[in-house]
C-alpha positions as CSV (number, residue, x, y, z in Angstrom):
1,X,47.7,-34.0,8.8
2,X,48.8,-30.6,9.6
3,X,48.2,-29.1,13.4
4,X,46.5,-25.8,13.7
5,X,48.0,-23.1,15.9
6,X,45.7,-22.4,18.7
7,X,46.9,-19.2,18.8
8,X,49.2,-17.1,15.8
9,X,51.6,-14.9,18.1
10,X,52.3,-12.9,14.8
11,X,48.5,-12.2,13.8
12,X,47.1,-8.8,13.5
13,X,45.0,-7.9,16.8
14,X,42.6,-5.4,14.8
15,X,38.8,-5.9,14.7
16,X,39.1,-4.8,10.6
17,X,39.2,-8.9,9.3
18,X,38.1,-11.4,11.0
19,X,37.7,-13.6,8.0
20,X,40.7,-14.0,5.3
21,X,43.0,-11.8,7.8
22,X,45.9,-12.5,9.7
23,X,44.0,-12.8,12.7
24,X,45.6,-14.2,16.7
25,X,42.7,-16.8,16.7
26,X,41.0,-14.8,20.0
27,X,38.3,-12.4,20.1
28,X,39.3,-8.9,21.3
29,X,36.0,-8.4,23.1
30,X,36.9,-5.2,24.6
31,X,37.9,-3.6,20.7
32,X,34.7,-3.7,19.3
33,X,34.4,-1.7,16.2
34,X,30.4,-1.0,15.8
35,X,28.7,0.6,19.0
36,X,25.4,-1.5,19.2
37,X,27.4,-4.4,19.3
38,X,29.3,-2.9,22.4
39,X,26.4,-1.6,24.4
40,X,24.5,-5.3,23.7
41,X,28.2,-6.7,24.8
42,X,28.3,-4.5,28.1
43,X,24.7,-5.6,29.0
44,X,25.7,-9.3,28.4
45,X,28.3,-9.0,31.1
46,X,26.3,-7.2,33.6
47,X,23.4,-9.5,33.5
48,X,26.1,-12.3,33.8
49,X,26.2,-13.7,37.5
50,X,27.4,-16.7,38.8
51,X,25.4,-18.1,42.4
């Protein structure tokens, strides 16, 4: 069986393809391309708290 790379130092770190693309294997949460999914993103992590 062949391991998987956790993380591909030589992907591309663009939001254009997630899926067939040379991707790094992590999100880039702070390049979002569309602007609904940033504002829903930003009020994600303000209603985030930890007690």
């Amino acid at each position: 069986m062949e391991k998987k790379k956790i993380f591909n130092e030589y992907g591309d770190r663009g939001t254009d393809r997630l899926i067939k693309g040379n991707t790094t294997n992590l999100r880039e949460w702070n390049r979002i391309k569309y602007d609904w999914a940033r504002l829903i993103y930003r009020t994600m992590l303000n209603n985030f708290w930890i007690p």
